[in-house]
Structure formats: structure tokens, C-alpha cells
C-alpha positions in Angstrom: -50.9 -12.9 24.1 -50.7 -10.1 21.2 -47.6 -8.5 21.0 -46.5 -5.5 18.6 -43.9 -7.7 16.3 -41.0 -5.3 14.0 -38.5 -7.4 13.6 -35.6 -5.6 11.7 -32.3 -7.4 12.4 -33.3 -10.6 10.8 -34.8 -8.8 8.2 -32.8 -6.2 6.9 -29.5 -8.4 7.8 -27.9 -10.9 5.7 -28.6 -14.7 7.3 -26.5 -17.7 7.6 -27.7 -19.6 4.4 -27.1 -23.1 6.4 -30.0 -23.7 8.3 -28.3 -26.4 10.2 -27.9 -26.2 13.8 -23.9 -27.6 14.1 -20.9 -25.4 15.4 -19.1 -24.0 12.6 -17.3 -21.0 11.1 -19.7 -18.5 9.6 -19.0 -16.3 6.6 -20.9 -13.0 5.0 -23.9 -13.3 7.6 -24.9 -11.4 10.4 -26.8 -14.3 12.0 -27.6 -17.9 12.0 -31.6 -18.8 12.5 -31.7 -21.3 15.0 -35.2 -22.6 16.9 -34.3 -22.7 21.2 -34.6 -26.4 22.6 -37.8 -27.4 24.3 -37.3 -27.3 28.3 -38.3 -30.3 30.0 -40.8 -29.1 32.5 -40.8 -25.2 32.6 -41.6 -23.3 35.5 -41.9 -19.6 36.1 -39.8 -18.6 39.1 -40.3 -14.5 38.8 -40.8 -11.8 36.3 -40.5 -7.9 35.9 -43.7 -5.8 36.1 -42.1 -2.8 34.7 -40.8 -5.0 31.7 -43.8 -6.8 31.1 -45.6 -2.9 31.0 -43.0 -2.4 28.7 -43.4 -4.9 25.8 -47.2 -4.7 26.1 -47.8 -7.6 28.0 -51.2 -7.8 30.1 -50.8 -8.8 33.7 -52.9 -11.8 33.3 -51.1 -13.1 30.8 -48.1 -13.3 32.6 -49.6 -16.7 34.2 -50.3 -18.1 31.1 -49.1 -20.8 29.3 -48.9 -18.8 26.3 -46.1 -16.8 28.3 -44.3 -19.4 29.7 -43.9 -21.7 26.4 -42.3 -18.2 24.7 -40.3 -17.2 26.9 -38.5 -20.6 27.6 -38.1 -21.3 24.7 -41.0 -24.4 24.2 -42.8 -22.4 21.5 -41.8 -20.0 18.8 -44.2 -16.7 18.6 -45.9 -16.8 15.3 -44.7 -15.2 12.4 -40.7 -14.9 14.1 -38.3 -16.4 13.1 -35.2 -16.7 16.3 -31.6 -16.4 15.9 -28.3 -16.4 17.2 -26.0 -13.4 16.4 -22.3 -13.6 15.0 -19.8 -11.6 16.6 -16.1 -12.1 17.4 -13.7 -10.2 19.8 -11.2 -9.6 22.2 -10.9 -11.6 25.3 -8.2 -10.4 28.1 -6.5 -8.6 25.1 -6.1 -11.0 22.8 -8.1 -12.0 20.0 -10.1 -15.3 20.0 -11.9 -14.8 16.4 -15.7 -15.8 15.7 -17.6 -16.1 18.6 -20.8 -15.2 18.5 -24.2 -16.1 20.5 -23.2 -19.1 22.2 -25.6 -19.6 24.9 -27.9 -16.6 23.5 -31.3 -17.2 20.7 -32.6 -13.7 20.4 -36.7 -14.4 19.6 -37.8 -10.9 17.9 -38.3 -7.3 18.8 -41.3 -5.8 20.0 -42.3 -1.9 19.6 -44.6 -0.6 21.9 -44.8 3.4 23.4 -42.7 4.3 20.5 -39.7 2.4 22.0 -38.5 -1.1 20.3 -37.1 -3.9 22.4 -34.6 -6.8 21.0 -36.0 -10.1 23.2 -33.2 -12.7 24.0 -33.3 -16.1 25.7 -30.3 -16.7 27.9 -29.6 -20.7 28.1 -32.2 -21.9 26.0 -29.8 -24.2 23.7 -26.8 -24.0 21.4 -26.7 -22.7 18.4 -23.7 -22.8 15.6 -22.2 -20.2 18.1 -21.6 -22.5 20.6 -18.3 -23.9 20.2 -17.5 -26.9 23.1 -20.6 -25.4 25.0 -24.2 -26.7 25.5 -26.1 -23.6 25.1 -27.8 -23.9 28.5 -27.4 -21.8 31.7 -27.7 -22.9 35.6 -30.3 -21.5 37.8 -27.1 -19.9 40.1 -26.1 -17.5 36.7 -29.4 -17.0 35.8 -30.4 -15.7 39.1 -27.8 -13.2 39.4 -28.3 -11.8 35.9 -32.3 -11.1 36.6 -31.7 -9.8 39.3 -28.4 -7.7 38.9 -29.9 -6.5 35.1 -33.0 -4.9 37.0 -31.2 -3.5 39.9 -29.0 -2.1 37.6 -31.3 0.1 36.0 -32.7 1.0 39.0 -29.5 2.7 39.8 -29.5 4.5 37.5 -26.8 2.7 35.2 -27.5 1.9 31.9 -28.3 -1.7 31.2 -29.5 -4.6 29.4 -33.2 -5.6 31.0 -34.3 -9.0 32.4 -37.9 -9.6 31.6 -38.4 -13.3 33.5 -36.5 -15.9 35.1 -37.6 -19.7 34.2 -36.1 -22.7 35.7 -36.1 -25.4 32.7 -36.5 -28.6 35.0 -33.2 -29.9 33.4 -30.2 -30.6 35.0 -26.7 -29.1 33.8 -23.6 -30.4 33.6 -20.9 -27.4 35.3 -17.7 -27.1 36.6 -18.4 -23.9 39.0 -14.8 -23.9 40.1 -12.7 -25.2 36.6 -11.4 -28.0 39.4 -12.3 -30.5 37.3 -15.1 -31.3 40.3 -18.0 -31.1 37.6 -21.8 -31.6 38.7 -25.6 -31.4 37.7 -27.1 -28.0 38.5 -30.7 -27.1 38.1 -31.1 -25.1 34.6 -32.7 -22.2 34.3 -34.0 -19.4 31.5 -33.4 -15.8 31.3 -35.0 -13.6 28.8 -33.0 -10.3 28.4 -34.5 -7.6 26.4 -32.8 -4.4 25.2 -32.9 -1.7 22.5 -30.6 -3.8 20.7 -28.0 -6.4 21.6 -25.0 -5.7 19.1 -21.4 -5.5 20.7 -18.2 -4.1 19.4 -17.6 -7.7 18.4 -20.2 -7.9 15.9 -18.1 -5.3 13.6 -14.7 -6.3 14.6 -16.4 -10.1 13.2 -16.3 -8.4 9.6 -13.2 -6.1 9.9 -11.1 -9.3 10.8 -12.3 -10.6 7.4 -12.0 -7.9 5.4 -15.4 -8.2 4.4 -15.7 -4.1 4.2 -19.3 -5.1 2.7 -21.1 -6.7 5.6 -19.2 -4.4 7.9 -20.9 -1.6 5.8 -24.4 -2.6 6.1 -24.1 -3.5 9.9 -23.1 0.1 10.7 -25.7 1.7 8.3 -27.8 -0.8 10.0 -27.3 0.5 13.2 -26.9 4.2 13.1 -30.4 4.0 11.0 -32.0 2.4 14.2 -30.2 3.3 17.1 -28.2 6.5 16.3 -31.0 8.3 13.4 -30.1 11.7 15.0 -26.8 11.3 13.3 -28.2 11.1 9.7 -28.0 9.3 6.3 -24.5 7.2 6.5 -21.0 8.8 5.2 -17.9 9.0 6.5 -18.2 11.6 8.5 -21.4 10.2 9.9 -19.1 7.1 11.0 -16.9 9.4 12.4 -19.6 11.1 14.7 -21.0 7.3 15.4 -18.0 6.8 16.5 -17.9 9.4 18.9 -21.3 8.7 19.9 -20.3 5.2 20.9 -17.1 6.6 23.0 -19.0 9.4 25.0 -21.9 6.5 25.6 -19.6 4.3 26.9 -17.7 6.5 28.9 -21.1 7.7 30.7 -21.7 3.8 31.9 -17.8 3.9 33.3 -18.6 6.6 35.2 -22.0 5.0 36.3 -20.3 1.9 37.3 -17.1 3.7 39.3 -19.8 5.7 41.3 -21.9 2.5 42.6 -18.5 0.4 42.6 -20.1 -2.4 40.3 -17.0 -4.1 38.8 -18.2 -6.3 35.6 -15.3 -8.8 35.3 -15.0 -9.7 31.8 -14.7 -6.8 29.8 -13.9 -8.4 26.4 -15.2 -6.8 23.4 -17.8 -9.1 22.7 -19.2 -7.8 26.1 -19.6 -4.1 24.8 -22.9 -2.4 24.2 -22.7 -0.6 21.3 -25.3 1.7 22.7 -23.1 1.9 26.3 -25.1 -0.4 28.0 -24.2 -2.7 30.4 -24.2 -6.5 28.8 -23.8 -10.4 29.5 -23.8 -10.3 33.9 -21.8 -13.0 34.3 -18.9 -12.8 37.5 -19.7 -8.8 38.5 -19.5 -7.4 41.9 -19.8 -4.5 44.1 -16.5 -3.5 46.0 -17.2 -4.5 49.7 -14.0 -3.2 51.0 -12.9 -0.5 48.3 -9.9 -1.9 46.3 -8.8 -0.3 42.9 -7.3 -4.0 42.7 -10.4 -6.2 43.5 -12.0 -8.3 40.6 -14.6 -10.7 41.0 -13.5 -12.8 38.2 -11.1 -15.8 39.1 -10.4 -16.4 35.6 -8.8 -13.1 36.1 -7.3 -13.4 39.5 -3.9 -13.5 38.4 -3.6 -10.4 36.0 -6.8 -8.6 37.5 -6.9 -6.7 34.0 -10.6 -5.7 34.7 -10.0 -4.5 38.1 -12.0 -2.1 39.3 -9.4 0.9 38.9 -8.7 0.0 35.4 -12.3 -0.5 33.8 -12.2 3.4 32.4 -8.9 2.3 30.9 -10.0 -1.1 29.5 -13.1 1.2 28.0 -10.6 2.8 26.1 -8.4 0.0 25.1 -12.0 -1.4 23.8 -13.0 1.4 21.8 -9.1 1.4 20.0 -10.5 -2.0 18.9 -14.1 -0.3 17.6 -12.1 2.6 15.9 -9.6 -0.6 14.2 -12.7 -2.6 13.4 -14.2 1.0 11.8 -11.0 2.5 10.2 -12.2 0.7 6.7 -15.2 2.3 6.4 -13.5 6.0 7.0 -9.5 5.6 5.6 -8.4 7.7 8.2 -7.2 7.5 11.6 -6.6 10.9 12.6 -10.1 11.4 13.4 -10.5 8.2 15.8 -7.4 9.6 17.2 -8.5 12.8 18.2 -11.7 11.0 19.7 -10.1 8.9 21.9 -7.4 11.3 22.9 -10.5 12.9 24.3 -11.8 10.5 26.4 -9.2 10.3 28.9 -9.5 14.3 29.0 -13.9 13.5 29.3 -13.3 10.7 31.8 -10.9 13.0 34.3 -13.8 15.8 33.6 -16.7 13.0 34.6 -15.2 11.8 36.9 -14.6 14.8 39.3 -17.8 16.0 38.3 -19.3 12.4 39.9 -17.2 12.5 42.9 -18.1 15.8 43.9 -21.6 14.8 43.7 -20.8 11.6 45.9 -19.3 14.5 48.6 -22.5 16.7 48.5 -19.9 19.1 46.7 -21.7 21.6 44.3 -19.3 25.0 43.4 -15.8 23.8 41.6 -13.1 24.6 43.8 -9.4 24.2 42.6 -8.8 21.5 45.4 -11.4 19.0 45.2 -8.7 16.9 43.2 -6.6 16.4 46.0 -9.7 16.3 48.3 -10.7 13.4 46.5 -7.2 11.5 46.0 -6.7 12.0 49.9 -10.2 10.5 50.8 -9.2 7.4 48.2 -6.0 6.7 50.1 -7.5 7.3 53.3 -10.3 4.4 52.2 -6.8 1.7 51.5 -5.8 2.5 55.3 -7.9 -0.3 56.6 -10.6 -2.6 54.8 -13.4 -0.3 54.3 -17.2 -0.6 53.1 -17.8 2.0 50.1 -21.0 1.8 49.6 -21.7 2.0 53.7 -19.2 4.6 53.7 -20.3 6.9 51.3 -24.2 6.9 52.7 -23.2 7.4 56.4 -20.9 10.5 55.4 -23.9 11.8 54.0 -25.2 12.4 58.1 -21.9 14.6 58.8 -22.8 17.8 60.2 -20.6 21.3 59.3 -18.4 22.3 62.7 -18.2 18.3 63.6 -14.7 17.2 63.0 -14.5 15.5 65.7 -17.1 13.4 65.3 -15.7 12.6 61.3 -14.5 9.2 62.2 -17.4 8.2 64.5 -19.9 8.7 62.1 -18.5 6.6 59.2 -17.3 3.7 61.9 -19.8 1.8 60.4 -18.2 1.2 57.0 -15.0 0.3 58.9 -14.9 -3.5 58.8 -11.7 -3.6 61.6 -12.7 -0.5 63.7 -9.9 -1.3 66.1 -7.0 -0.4 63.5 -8.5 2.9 63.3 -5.6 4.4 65.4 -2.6 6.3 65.6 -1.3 7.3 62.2 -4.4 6.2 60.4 -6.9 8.0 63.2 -4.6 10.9 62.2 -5.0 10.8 58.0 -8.6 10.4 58.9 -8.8 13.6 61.3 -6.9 15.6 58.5 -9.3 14.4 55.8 -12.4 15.1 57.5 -11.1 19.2 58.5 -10.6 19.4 54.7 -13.9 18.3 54.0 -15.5 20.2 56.7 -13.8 23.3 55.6 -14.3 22.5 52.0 -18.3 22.0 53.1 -18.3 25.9 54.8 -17.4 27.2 51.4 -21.0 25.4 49.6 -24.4 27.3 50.7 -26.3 23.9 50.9 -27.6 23.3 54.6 -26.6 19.7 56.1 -30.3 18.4 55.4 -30.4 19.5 51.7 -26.9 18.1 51.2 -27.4 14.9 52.7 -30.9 14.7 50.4 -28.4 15.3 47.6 -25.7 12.5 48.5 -28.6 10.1 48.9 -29.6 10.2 45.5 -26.5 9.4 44.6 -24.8 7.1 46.7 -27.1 4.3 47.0 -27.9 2.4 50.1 -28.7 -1.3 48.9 -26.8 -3.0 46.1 -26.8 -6.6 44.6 -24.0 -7.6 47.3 -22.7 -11.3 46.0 -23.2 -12.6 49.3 -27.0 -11.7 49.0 -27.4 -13.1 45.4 -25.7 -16.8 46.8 -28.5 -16.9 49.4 -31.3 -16.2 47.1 -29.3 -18.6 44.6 -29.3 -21.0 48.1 -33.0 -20.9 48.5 -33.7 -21.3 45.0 -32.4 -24.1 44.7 -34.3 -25.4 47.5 -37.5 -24.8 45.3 -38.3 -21.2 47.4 -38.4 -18.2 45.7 -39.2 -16.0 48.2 -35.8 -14.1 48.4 -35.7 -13.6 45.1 -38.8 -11.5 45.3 -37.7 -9.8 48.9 -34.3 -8.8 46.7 -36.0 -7.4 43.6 -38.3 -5.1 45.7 -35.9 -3.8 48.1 -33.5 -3.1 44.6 -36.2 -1.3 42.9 -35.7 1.3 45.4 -31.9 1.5 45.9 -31.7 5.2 47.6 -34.9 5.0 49.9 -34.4 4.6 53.5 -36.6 1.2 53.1 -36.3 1.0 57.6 -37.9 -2.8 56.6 -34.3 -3.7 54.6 -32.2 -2.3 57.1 -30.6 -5.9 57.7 -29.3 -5.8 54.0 -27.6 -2.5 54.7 -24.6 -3.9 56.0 -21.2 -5.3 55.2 -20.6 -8.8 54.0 -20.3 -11.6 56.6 -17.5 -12.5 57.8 -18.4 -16.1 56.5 -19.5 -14.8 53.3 -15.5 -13.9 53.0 -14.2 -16.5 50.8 -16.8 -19.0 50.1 -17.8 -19.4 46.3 -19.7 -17.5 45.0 -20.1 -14.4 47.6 -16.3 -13.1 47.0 -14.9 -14.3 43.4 -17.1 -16.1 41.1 -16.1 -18.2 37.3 -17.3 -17.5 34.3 -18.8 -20.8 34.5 -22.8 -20.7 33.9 
């Protein structure tokens, strides 16, 4: 197996001059080397076609041993040299200093098609990053962040990639729940690959120290490689990077409030800064909508990354970027003015997106309150978005009447449809038909239109626990079935329909299918 090598992070970058693999503060480096542990008895349990095409990988070497021994971690390419990144950052608001790649060994970069890819090993050891931790993952994790990374992208939502999942043959120690019930899981590999995996804690890391030099070279570092259209570095380069970041990240906020993903720990350290998304750990899709709903119980009492307040935490994040950057600039008037902006861009975006969910293509003065109505009308009664959204794509002009019937479906109580609630939902729908007379799209073109963007299949959690179920019965075979049918998240796919509907009832409040841990 030949791949196209161009390692530039752990070249360019300043290393950790202790070689030593033992937990400890790191100062003036970007990165510690560090070599991934040797899996007992590797096994490959799936991997991505479209990633393999991408890094130049033949599809009979995907089989090999060559391929399996790299990409958990039993052998180190030739001629690379693997590392953990240092980072620090914000976690639910408050700052928790050097962090860093805990459970992460990033292996080298490949360029091939003129596009460069950062490849990263998710639970392959620890490394001086890995504070109490081991460094490994579970096979449960690492199932959910192969397959939620791919269907992801799929969506349309920018993302990290997942190029294979590995089960390790080890066992690891984890307390799913934080009871203080901890037991032996089966331990799996993910290998991640990406443009690039630095977060907004990698620059906050050298802002909190004051070290203005390292800060420096990481920025110039990264608008070189990932932002060239931007030009040599200066201040007012910084500025525009800056701005770069914010309207990147405020296009994956958008993304994510369209498909109702909600990520669930938003810390800074799990920031793109290219706006992807990063580090799938207790995510989920709204199954009834729910501004308040986070999958996250570490989060359950505060619910600061709720799904209604992940465009604001966005914001708080990037106050932190524009802190971390301030040194390199002296000013703060011109963050300022940047992120005064975004809550002006998101509002923008964000009708912009919703009309597009509504088949809505002229700007009418009202689509606002259109909008806010249908939101309140979804709280009146526990309510499927994304079934909702799809099946209003099959409403026909001139049939008000038949509003409710044809979005029953997303209703998970159809009963409490009544009375007053029947009657906000009658209103609604004589708005929307009247606001649908004004477009010139027919029904058919519309509904072609909604359907590209309100998808029909997501990663629901419930799904990921039975694959996660199966797995670790030794068979694979959902896994595969889930990854095909997410490929193709807005087709029809007659052979998924059984996966286009709401969550089981039993699926309500068992682990892992309604709020998950951060535990992995």
C-alpha cells in the first residue's frame, strides 16, 4: 500500500522535546510524538469506499494486512512519525486549561486529487494528553462516530470523515452511565480523516500562556494551508481569518438546525477551525422537536447545548477565538464588529433555510411569523421533525383541510390532536396554503425541492444502539444496511421504509437510544 505522504503539521510545527509517553503539562509545542499501542487481535469490522477513493487507496488493499496493521494502530507507515495534538479550552463555559489529544494519535496526512487529508486514530492509546484516561475507545462510541461522521456528509453538513472502523479484540474498562456500575466493553478503532483537525482550543492553548510566539506560528500555519485565499499573514489578514472562521462556522449551525442534529458537547476544544463538524461523541437528532432537548446527560441539568441554543453557543465560542486572537491584532473593535454580525448573518440564514424547508422561494414580509407559528404549533404535542417536515412536502395547494391529515404521521399522540390544538393547526396550514398560492412552483416541483432538503433517513440513536447491539454480538450486518441506506439520505429508498419512522416506544428511555454520556 503506497500512499502520497506530505506531512506538514509535524513538520513545520514546533514538537514536544520529551519523547516520553507520561501525562504531563506541555510547554512551547504544538504536539507530542507518540507511537499508538498494538491492538491485541485486530479485526476489520467496515470501511468507507468513498474515503478509501479518497486517500488513494486500492480496493484490494483494503483486505490487507498492510491496511489493517495502519489503521489500528499495530504498525507505523514508513517514514511518519504519529502524534497527539495540544489544545486546551472551554468546557460548559468554563475553562479547564491543557487538554489536548487524549484518546486521539493523528498518523500523517495524505494528498491525493489535489486535496490533503489529516489521518487520526480514535482509541488507539494514551498519549501525554490523556490525563486519568486510557486512550482507548469502546466498540458502542466507535460505532456511532463511523457511522454518524459519514452520514453526516452525506447530508450535506460539513464534517470530519471516518475512513474504517476496527474492533481491537481488547476489552475496556467504562462506566457508560457515571453510576459507578463500571464494566469491560469490547474496544474498538476509528480512523477519522479530515482537511485538518485543529480546534479553537489549540490557539486558546497558547493565548492562556501568553506565549504570543507559538500562537503566531500556529495561525500563520493555518491560514497558509487551510485559508491561502486570504494571503501572506498580517493583522488584517488575522482579522479576515477571523471572519472566515465565524461565517464557516455559522454555515455548519445552520446545517445542523435544518436536519435537527444536536452535538452535545460544544466545548471549544470541539470546534473545527475550518467549521466542520468534530469529536461525535453523545449527538442526536430531535425525535420529537424540542428547542430544550440535549442528548448529553452530563448536560441534563443546565442543557446549555440544547438544541435552540447551539447558534448562540457558536457565538459564545468564537468570543473565546477572537480572546485567544486579540494578541496577534491589539484591537478589539474589529472582532466586535464581526461577531455583532453573526447574530444579524444567522437571523438572515436562518430564514433563508426555513423557507427552503417550506418549499418557499420569493421573500415575503411574513414568512417570519409563518415560521414562528409553525415552531409553536410543533410544541403543541410531541412531534417527529424530521417525519414532519418530509410528509409536508405531499401537501397539495387548495387542501386545507386535509393539512393535519397529511402530516399525522409525524404526530407521535395523534389523539391530542383536538380542540384548541386541531384549531392552531387549521390556522397554520390556511397560512401556508395561502402563502404557497403566492410562489409559481407547481406541487410536484415543490415537493422535488423540499426533498432535497429535508432528509428522510437520519442516524436516529435508537438505530445506532441496535447496530451497536448486533455488533457486539460479532454481526456486522446492520452496520453495513445503515451506512448504505445513509449514503442516500433524500431518496425515496421504498427498501428502508421501516427506518422512516419515529422512535419506539421502547426505545424512549433506554440508554443509549434517548440521552447518552460522554463516556467512550
Amino acid at each position: 500500500m503506497n500512499l502520497n505522504i506530505a506531512d506538514t503539521f509535524n513538520k513545520v510545527l514546533s514538537p514536544d522535546r520529551n519523547l516520553e509517553n507520561t501525562r504531563r503539562k506541555v510547554f512551547g509545542a504544538m504536539f507530542s510524538f507518540v507511537t499508538p499501542k498494538v491492538p491485541t487481535s485486530p479485526k476489520l469490522i467496515h470501511a468507507s469506499p468513498e474515503m478509501i477513493k479518497n486517500l488513494g487507496i486500492k480496493n484490494n488493499e483494503v483486505d490487507s494486512d498492510a491496511f489493517l496493521n495502519i489503521f489500528s494502530g499495530a504498525e507505523v507507515y514508513k517514514n511518519t512519525h504519529p502524534y497527539a495534538m495540544a489544545y486546551a479550552g472551554h468546557q460548559f463555559g468554563n475553562w479547564a486549561g491543557q487538554l489536548g489529544d487524549g484518546r486521539a494519535i493523528n498518523l500523517f496526512e495524505v494528498q491525493h486529487n489535489q486535496k490533503r487529508w489529516a489521518v487520526q486514530l480514535k482509541g488507539a492509546g494514551e498519549t501525554p494528553y490523556s490525563r486519568q484516561g486510557d486512550g482507548l475507545a469502546v466498540l458502542r462510541s466507535s460505532v456511532r462516530e463511523y457511522l454518524c461522521s459519514e452520514a453526516m456528509h452525506h447530508l450535506g453538513v460539513p464534517t470530519t470523515r471516518a475512513l474504517s472502523l476496527i474492533s481491537s479484540g481488547d476489552n475496556v474498562l467504562r462506566d457508560m452511565l457515571y453510576n459507578g456500575n463500571a464494566a469491560y466493553e469490547k474496544g474498538a478503532i476509528v480512523c477519522r480523516v479530515a482537511p485538518s483537525f485543529i480546534r479553537f482550543g489549540n490557539f486558546e492553548l497558547f493565548a492562556s500562556r501568553n506565549d504570543t510566539e507559538s500562537l503566531k506560528k500556529l495561525t500563520d500555519y493555518t491560514i497558509k494551508h487551510f485559508y491561502p485565499e486570504l494571503g501572506t499573514p498580517s493583522k488584517d489578514v488575522y482579522i479576515h481569518f477571523f471572519k472566515a472562521v465565524t461565517d464557516k462556522t455559522l454555515k455548519m449551525i445552520i446545517h445542523w438546525q435544518r436536519v435537527g442534529f444536536v452535538h452535545g458537547v460544544m466545548n471549544t476544544d470541539n470546534m473545527s477551525i475550518l467549521g466542520l463538524t468534530i469529536d461525535y461523541g453523545p449527538y442526536g437528532w430531535l425525535e420529537g422537536f424540542d428547542f430544550g432537548w440535549t442528548p448529553n446527560t452530563t448536560d441534563r441539568e443546565h442543557k446549555r447545548y440544547r438544541y435552540g441554543n447551539q447558534p448562540n453557543i457558536a457565538l459564545w465560542n468564537l468570543l473565546q477565538l477572537a480572546n485567544a486572537l486579540y494578541p496577534l491584532v491589539e484591537e478589539a473593535k474589529p472582532f466586535e464588529t464581526i461577531l455583532n454580525y453573526y447574530q444579524k448573518d444567522f437571523e438572515t440564514q436562518f430564514l433563508d433555510m426555513m423557507r427552503s424547508k417550506l418549499g418557499l422561494d420569493i421573500k415575503a414580509e411574513g414568512d417570519k411569523q409563518l415560521i414562528k407559528d409553525l415552531e409553536d404549533c410543533l410544541l403543541l404535542s410531541e412531534t417527529d421533525m424530521t417525519i414532519f417536515y418530509r410528509l409536508l412536502s405531499n401537501h397539495e395547494k387548495g387542501s386545507v383541510d386535509e393539512g393535519i391529515k397529511t402530516v399525522q404521521a409525524a404526530f407521535y399522540n395523534p389523539e391530542e390532536i383536538r380542540d384548541d390544538k386541531k384549531k392552531k393547526w387549521e390556522v397554520w396550514f390556511n397560512t401556508y396554503d395561502k402563502r404557497l398560492n403566492s410562489e409559481s412552483l407547481t406541487d410536484s416541483e415543490r415537493q422535488l425541492k423540499m426533498n432535497a432538503i429535508n432528509p428522510k433517513y437520519v442516524l436516529r440513536n435508537y438505530m445506532a444502539q441496535l447496530a451497536i447491539d448486533k455488533a457486539n454480538e460479532g454481526d456486522y450486518s446492520l452496520i453495513d444496511e445503515l451506512f448504505k441506506m445513509l449514503k442516500k439520505p433524500y431518496n425515496n429508498q421504498p427498501e428502508n421504509q421501516k427506518w422512516f419512522a419515529k422512535r419506539p416506544e421502547w426505545a424512549r428511555h433506554k440508554a443509549g437510544c434517548s440521552m447518552l454520556s460522554c463516556s467512550s
